[in-house]
NUKOL-995902 format. One record per residue: residue number from 1; residue in one letter; z, y, x of N, C-alpha, C, O in turn. Coordinates in steps of 0.1 Angstrom, whole numbers, padded with zeros to 4 digits. Example, Ala and Ser with C-alpha at 12.3 -4.5 7.8 and 13.67 -1.06 7.14 Angstrom:
% NUKOL-995902
<pt seq="1" type="A" n_z="0078" n_y="-0057" n_x="0132" ca_z="0078" ca_y="-0045" ca_x="0123" c_z="0078" c_y="-0033" c_x="0132" o_z="0085" o_y="-0033" o_x="0142"/>
<pt seq="2" type="S" n_z="0071" n_y="-0022" n_x="0128" ca_z="0071" ca_y="-0011" ca_x="0137" c_z="0079" c_y="0000" c_x="0129" o_z="0080" o_y="0011" o_x="0134"/>
This chain:
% NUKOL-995902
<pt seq="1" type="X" n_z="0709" n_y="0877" n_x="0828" ca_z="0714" ca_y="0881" ca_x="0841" c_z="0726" c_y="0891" c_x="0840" o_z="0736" o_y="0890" o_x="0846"/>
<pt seq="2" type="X" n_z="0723" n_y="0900" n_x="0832" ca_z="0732" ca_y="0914" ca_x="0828" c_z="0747" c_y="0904" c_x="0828" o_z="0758" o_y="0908" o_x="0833"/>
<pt seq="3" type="X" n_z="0744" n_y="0892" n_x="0820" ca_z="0761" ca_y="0891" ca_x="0814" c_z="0763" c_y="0877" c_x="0822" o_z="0770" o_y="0869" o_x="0817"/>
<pt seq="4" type="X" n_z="0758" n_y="0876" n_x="0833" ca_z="0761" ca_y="0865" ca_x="0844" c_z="0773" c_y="0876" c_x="0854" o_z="0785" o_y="0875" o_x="0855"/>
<pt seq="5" type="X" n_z="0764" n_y="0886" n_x="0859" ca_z="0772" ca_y="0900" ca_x="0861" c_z="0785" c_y="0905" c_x="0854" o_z="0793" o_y="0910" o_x="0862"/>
<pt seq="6" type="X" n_z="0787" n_y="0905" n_x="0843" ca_z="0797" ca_y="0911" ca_x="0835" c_z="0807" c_y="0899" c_x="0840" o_z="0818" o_y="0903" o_x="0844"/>
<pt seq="7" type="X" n_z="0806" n_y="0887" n_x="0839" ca_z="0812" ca_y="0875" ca_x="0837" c_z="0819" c_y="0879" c_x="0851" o_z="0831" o_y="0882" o_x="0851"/>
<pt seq="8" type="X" n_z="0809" n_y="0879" n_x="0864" ca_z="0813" ca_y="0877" ca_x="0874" c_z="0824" c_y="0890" c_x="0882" o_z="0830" o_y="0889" o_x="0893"/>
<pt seq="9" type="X" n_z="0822" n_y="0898" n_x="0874" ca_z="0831" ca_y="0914" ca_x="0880" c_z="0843" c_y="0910" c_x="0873" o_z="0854" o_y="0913" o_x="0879"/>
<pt seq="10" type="X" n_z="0845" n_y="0902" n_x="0858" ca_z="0855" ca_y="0909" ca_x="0854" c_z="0865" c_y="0894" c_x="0859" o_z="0877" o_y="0895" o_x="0859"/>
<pt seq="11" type="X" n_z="0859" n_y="0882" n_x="0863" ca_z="0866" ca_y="0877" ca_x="0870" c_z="0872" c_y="0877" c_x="0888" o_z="0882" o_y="0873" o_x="0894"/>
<pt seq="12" type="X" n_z="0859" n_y="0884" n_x="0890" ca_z="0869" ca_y="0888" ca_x="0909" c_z="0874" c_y="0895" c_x="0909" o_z="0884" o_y="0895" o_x="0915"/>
<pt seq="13" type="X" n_z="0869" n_y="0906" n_x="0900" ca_z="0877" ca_y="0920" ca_x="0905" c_z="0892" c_y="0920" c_x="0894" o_z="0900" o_y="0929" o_x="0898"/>
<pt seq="14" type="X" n_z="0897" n_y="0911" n_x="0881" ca_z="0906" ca_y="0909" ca_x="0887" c_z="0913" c_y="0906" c_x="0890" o_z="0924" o_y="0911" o_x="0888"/>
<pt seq="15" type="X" n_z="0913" n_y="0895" n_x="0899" ca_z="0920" ca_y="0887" ca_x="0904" c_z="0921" c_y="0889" c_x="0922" o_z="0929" o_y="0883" o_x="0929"/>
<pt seq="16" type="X" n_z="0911" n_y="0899" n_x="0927" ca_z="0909" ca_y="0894" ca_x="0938" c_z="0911" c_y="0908" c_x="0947" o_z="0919" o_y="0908" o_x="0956"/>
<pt seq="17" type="X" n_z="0906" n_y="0920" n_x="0944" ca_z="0911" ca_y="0933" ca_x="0950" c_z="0916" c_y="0939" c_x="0946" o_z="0917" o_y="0940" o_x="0934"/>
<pt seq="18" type="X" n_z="0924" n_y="0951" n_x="0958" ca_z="0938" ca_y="0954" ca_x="0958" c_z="0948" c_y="0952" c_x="0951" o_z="0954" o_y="0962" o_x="0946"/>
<pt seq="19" type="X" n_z="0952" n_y="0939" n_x="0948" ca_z="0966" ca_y="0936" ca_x="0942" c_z="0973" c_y="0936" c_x="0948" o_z="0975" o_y="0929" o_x="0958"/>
<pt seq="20" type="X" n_z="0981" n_y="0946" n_x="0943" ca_z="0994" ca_y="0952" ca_x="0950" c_z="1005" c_y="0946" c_x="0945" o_z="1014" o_y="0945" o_x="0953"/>
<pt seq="21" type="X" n_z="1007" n_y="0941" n_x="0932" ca_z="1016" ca_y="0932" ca_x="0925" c_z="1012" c_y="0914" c_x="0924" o_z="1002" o_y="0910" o_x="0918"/>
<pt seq="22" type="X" n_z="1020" n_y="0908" n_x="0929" ca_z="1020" ca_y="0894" ca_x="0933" c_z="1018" c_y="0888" c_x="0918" o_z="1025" o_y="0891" o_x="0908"/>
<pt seq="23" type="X" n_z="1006" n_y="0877" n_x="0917" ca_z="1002" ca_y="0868" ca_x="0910" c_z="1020" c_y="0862" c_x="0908" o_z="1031" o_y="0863" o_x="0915"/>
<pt seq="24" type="X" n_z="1017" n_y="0858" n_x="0900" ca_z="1034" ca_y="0847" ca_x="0895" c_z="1024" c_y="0832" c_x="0894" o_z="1012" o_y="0833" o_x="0891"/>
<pt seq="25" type="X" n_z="1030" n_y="0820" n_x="0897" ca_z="1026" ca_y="0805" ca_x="0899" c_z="1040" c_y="0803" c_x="0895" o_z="1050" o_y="0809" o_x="0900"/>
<pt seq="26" type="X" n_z="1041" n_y="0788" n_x="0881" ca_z="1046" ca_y="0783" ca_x="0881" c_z="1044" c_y="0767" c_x="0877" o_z="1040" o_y="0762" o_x="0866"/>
<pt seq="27" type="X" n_z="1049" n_y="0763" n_x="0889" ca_z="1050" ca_y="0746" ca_x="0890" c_z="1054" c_y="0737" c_x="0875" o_z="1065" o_y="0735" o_x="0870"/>
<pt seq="28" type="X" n_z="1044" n_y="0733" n_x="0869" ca_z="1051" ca_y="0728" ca_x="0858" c_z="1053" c_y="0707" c_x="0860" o_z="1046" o_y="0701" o_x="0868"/>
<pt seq="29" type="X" n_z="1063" n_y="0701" n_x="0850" ca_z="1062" ca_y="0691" ca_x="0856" c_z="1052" c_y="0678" c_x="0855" o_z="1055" o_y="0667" o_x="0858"/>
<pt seq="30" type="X" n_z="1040" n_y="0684" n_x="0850" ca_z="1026" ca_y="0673" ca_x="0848" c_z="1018" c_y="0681" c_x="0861" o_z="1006" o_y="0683" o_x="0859"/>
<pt seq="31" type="X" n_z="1022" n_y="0684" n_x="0870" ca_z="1011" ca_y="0691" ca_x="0880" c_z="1006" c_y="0701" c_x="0875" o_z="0998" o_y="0707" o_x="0882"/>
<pt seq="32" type="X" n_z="1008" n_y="0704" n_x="0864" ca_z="0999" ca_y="0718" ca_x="0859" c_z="1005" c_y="0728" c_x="0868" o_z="1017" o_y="0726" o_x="0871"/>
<pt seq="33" type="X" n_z="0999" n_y="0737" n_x="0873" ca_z="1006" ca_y="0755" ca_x="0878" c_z="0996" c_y="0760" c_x="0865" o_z="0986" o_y="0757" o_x="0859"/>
<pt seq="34" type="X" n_z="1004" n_y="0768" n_x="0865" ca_z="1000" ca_y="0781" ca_x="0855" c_z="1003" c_y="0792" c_x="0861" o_z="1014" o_y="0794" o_x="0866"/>
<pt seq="35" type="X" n_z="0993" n_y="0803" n_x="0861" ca_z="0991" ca_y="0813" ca_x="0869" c_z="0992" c_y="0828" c_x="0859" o_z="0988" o_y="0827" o_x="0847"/>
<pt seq="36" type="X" n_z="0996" n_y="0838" n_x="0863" ca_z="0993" ca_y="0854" ca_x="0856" c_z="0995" c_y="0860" c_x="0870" o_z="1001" o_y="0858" o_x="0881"/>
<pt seq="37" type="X" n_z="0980" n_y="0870" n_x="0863" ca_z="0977" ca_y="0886" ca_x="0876" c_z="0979" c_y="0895" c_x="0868" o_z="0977" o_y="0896" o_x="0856"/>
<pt seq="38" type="X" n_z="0984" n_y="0905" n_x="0878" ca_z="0986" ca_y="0917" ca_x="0868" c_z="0975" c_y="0927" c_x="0877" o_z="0969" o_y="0925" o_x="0888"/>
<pt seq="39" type="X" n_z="0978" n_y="0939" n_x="0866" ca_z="0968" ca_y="0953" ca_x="0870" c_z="0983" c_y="0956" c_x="0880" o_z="0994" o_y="0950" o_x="0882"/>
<pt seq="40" type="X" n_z="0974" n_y="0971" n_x="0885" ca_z="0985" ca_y="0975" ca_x="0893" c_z="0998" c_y="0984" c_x="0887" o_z="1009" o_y="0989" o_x="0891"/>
<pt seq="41" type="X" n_z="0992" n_y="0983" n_x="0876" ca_z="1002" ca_y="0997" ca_x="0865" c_z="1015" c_y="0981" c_x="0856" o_z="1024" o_y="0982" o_x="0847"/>
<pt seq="42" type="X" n_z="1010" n_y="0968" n_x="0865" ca_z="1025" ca_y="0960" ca_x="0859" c_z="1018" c_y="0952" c_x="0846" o_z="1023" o_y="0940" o_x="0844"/>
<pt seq="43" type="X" n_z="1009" n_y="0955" n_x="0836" ca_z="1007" ca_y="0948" ca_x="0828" c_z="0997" c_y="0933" c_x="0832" o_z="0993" o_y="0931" o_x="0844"/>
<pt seq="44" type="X" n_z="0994" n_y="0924" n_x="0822" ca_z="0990" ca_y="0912" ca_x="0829" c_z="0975" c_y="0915" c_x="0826" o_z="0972" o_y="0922" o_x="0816"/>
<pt seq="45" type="X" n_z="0968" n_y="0911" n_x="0835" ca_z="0957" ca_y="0910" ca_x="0839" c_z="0950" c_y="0901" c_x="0832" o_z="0941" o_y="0904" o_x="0824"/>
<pt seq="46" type="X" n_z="0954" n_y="0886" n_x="0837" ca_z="0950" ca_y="0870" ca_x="0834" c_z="0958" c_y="0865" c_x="0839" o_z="0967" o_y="0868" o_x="0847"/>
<pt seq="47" type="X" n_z="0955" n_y="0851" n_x="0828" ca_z="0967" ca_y="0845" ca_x="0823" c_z="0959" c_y="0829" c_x="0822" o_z="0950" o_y="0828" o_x="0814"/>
<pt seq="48" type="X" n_z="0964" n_y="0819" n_x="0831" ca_z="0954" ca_y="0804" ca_x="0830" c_z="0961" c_y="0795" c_x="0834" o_z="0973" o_y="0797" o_x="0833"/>
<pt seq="49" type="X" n_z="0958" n_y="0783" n_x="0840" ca_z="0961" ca_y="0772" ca_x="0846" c_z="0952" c_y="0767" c_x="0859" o_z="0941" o_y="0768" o_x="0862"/>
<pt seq="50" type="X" n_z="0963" n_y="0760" n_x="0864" ca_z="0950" ca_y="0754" ca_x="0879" c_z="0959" c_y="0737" c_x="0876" o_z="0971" o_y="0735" o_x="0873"/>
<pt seq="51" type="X" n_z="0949" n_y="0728" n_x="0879" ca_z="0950" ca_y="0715" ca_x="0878" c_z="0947" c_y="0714" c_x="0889" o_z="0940" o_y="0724" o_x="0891"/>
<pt seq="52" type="X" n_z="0948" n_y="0702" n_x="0905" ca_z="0944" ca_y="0705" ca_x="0914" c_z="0934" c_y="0715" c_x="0923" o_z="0923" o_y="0715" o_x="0929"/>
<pt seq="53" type="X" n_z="0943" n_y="0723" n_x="0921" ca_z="0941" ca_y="0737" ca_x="0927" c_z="0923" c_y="0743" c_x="0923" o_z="0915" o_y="0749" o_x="0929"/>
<pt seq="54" type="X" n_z="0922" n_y="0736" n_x="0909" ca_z="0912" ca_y="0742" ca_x="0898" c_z="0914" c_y="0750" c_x="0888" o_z="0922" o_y="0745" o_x="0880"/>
<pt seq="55" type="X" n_z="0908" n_y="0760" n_x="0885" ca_z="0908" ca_y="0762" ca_x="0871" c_z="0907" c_y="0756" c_x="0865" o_z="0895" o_y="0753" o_x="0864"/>
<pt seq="56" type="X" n_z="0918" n_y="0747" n_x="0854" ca_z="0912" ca_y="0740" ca_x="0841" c_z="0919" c_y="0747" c_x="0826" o_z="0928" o_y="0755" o_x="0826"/>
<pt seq="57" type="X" n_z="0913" n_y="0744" n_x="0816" ca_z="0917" ca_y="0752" ca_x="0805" c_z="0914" c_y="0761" c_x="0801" o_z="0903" o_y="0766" o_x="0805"/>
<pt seq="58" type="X" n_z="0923" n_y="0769" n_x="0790" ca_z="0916" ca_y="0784" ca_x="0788" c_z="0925" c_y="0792" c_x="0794" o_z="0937" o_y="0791" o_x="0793"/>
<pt seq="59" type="X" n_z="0917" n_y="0804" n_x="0804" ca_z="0918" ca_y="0817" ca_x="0813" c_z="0918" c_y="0827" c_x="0801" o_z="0910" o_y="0825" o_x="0792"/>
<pt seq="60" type="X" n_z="0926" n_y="0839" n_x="0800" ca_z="0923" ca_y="0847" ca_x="0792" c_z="0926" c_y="0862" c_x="0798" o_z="0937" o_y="0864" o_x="0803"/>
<pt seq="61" type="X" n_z="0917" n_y="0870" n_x="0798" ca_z="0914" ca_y="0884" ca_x="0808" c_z="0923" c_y="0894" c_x="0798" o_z="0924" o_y="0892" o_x="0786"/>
<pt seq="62" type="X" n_z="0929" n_y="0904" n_x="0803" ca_z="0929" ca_y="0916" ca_x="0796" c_z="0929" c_y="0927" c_x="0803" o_z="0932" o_y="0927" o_x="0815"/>
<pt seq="63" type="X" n_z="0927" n_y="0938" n_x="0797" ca_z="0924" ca_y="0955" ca_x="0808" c_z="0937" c_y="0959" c_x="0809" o_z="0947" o_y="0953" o_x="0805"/>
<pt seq="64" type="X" n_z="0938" n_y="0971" n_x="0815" ca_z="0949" ca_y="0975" ca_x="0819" c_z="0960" c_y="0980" c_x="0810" o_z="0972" o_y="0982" o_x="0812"/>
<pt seq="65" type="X" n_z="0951" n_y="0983" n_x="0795" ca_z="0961" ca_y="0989" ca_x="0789" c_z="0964" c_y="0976" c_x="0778" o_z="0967" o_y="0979" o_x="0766"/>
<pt seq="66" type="X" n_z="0964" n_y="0963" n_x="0782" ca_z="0969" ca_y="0953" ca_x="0773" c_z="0959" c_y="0945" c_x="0765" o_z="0964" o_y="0934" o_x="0761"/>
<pt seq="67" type="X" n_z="0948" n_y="0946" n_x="0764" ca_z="0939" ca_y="0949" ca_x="0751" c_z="0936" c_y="0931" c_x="0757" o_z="0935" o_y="0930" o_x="0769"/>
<pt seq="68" type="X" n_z="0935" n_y="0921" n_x="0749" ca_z="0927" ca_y="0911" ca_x="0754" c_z="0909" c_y="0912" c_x="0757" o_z="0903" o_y="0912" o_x="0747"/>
<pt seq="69" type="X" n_z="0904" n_y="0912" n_x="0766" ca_z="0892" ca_y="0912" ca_x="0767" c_z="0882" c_y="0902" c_x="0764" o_z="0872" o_y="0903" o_x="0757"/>
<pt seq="70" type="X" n_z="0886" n_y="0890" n_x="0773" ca_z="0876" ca_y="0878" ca_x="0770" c_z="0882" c_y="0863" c_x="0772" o_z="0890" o_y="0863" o_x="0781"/>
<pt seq="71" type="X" n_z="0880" n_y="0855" n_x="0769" ca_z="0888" ca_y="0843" ca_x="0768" c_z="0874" c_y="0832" c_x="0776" o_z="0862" o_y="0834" o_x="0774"/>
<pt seq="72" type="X" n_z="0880" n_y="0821" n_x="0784" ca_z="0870" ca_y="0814" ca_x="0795" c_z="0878" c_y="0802" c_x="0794" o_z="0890" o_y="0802" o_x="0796"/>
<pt seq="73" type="X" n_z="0871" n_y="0788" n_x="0791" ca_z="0872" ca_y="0771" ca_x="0794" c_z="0869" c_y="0767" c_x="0809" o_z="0858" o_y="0769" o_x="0815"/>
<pt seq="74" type="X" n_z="0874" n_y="0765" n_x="0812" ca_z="0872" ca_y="0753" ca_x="0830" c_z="0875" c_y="0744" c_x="0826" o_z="0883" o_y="0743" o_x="0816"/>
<pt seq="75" type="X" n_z="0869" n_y="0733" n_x="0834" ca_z="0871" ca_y="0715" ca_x="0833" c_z="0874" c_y="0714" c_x="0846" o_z="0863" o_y="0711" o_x="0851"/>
<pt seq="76" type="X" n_z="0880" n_y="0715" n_x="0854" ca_z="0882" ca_y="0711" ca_x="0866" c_z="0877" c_y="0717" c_x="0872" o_z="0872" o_y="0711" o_x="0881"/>
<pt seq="77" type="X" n_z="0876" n_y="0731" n_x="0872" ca_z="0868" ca_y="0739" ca_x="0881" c_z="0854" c_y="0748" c_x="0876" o_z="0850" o_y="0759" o_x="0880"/>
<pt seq="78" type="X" n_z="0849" n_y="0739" n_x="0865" ca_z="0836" ca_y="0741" ca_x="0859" c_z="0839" c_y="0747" c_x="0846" o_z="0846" o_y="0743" o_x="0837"/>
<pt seq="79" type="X" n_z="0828" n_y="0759" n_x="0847" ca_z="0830" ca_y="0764" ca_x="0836" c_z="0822" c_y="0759" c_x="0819" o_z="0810" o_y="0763" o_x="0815"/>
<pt seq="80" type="X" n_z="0829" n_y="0754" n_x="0813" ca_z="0824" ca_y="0750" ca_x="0797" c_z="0829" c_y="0756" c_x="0789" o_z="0839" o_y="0763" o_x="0790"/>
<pt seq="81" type="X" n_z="0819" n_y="0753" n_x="0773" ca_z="0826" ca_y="0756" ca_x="0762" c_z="0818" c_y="0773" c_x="0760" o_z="0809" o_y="0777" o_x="0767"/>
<pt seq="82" type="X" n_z="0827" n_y="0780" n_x="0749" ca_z="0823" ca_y="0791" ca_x="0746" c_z="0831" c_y="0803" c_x="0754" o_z="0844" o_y="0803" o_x="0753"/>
<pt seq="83" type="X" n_z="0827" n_y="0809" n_x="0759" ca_z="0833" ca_y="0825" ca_x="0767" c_z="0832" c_y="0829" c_x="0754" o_z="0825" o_y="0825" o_x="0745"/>
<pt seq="84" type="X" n_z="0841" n_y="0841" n_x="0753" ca_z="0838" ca_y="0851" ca_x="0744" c_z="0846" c_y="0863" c_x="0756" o_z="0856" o_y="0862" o_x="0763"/>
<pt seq="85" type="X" n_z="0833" n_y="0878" n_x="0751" ca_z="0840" ca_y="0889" ca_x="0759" c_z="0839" c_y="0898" c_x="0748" o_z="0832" o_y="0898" o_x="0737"/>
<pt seq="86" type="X" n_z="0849" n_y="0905" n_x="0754" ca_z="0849" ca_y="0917" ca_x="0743" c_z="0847" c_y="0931" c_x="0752" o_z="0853" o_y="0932" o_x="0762"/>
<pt seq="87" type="X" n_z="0836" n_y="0943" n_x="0747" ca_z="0831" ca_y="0953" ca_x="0756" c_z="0835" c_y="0966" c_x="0745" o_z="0826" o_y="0974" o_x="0743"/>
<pt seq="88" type="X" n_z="0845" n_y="0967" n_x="0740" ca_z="0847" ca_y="0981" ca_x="0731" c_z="0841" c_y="0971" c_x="0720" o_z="0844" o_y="0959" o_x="0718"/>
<pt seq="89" type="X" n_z="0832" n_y="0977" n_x="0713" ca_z="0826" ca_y="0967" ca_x="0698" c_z="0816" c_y="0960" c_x="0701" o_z="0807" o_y="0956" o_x="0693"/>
<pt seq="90" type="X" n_z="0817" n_y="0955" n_x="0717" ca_z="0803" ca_y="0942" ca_x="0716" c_z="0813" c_y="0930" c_x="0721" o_z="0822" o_y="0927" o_x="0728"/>
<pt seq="91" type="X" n_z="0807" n_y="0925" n_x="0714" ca_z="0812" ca_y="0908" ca_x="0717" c_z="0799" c_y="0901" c_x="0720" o_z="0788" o_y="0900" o_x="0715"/>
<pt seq="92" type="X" n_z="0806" n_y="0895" n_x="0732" ca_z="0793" ca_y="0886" ca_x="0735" c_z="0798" c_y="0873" c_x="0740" o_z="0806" o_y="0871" o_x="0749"/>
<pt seq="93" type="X" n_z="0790" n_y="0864" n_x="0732" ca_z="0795" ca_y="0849" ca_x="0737" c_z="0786" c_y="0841" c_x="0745" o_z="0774" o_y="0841" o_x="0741"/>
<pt seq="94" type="X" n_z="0789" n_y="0837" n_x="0754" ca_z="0785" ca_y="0828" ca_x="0763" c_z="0787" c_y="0815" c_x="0761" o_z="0799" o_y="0810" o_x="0762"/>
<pt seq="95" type="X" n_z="0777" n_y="0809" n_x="0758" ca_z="0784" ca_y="0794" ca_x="0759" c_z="0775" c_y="0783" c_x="0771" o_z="0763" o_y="0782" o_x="0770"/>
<pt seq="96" type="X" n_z="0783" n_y="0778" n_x="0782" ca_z="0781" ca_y="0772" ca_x="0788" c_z="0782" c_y="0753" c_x="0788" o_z="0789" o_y="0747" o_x="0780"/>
<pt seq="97" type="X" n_z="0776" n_y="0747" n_x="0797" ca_z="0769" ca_y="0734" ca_x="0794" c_z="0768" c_y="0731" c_x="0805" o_z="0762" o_y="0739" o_x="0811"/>
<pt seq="98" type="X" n_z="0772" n_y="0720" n_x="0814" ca_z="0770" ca_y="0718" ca_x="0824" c_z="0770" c_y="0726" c_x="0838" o_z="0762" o_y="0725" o_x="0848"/>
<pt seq="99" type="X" n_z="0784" n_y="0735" n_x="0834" ca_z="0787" ca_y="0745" ca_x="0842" c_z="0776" c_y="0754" c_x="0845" o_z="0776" o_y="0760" o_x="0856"/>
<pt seq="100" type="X" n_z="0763" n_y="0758" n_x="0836" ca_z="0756" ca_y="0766" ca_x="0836" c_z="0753" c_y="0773" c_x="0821" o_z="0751" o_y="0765" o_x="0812"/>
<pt seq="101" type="X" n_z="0752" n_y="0784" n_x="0819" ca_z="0746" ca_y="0791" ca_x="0808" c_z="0738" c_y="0788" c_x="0803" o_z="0726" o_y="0791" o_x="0807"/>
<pt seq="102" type="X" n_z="0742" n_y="0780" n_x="0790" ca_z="0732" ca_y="0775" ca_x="0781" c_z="0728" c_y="0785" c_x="0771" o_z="0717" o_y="0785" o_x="0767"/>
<pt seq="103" type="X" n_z="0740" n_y="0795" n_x="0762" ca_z="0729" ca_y="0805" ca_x="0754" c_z="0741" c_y="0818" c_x="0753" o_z="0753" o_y="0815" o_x="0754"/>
<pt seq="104" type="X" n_z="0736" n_y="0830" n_x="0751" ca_z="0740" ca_y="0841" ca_x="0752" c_z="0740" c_y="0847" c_x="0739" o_z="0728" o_y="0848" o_x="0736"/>
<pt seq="105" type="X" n_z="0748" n_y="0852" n_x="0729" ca_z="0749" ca_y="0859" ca_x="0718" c_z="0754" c_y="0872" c_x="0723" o_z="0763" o_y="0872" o_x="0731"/>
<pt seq="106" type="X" n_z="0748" n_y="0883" n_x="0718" ca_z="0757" ca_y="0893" ca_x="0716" c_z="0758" c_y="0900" c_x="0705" o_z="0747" o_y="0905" o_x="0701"/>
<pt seq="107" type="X" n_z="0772" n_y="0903" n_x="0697" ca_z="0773" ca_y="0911" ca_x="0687" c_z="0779" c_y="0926" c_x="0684" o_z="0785" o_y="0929" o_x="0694"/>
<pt seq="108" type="X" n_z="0779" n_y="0931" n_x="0679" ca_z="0781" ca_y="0943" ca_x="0674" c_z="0786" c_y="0949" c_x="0664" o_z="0780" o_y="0952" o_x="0654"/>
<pt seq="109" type="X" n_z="0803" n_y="0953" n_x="0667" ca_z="0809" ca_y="0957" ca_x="0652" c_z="0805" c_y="0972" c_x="0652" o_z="0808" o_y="0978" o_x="0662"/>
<pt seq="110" type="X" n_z="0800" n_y="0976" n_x="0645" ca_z="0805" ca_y="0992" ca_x="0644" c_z="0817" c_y="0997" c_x="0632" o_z="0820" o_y="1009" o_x="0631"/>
<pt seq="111" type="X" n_z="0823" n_y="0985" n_x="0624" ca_z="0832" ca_y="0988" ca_x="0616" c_z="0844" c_y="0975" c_x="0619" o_z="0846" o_y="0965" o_x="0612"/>
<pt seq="112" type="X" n_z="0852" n_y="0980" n_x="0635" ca_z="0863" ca_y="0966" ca_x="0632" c_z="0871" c_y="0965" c_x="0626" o_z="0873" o_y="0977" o_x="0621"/>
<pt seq="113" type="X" n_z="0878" n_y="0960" n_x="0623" ca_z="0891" ca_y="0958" ca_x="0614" c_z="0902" c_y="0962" c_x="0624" o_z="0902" o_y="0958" o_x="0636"/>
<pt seq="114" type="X" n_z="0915" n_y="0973" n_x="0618" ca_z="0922" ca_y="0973" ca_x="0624" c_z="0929" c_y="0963" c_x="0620" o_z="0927" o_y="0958" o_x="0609"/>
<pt seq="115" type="X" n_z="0941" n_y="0956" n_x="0630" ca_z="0955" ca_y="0948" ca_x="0626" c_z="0966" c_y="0954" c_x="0632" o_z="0970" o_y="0957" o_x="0643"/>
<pt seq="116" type="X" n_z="0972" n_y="0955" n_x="0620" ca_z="0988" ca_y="0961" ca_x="0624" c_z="0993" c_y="0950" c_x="0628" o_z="1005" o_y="0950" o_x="0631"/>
């Protein structure tokens, strides 16, 4: 339940309140739109695709200071495949199945690798 919750804040909140900087949509020519939200400090938020005015594909989140957080599959709206979030050094994967949560991993670096 904890990370039904995590899933669900870090996709409304942000996409959904006070955005003060306008989502960008662009029309591509297979009907794809492809969508980015930003924080309000200008950097991108999320970054995805809508196929009849669905989420399909991979969605990918990030915080305000850049950092990619968690990456999300839609099929038409439904969510499949593996989530992965990133929480400081927990990673936790979600993988869903018939647009419901079929199993929950969570891991723990306490030594990550930096990349230059």
């Amino acid at each position: 339940m904890k990370y039904v919750m995590i899933i669900a804040v870090m996709m409304i909140g942000m996409i959904t309140f006070a955005q003060k900087i306008k989502p960008e949509f662009v029309q591509l020519k297979d009907g794809i739109i492809t969508a980015t939200y930003f924080h309000e400090n200008g950097k991108v938020a999320q970054t995805g695709s809508f196929v009849n005015n669905k989420r399909d594909g991979e969605w990918t989140s990030y915080n305000n200071k850049g950092t990619k957080t968690a990456t999300a599959l839609f099929d038409s709206g439904k969510k499949v495949g593996k989530w992965l979030i990133r929480n400081g050094d927990v990673l936790t994967e979600v993988d869903y199945q018939n647009n419901q949560i079929a199993s929950v991993i969570t891991k723990t670096d306490k030594n990550p690798v930096v990349n230059n």
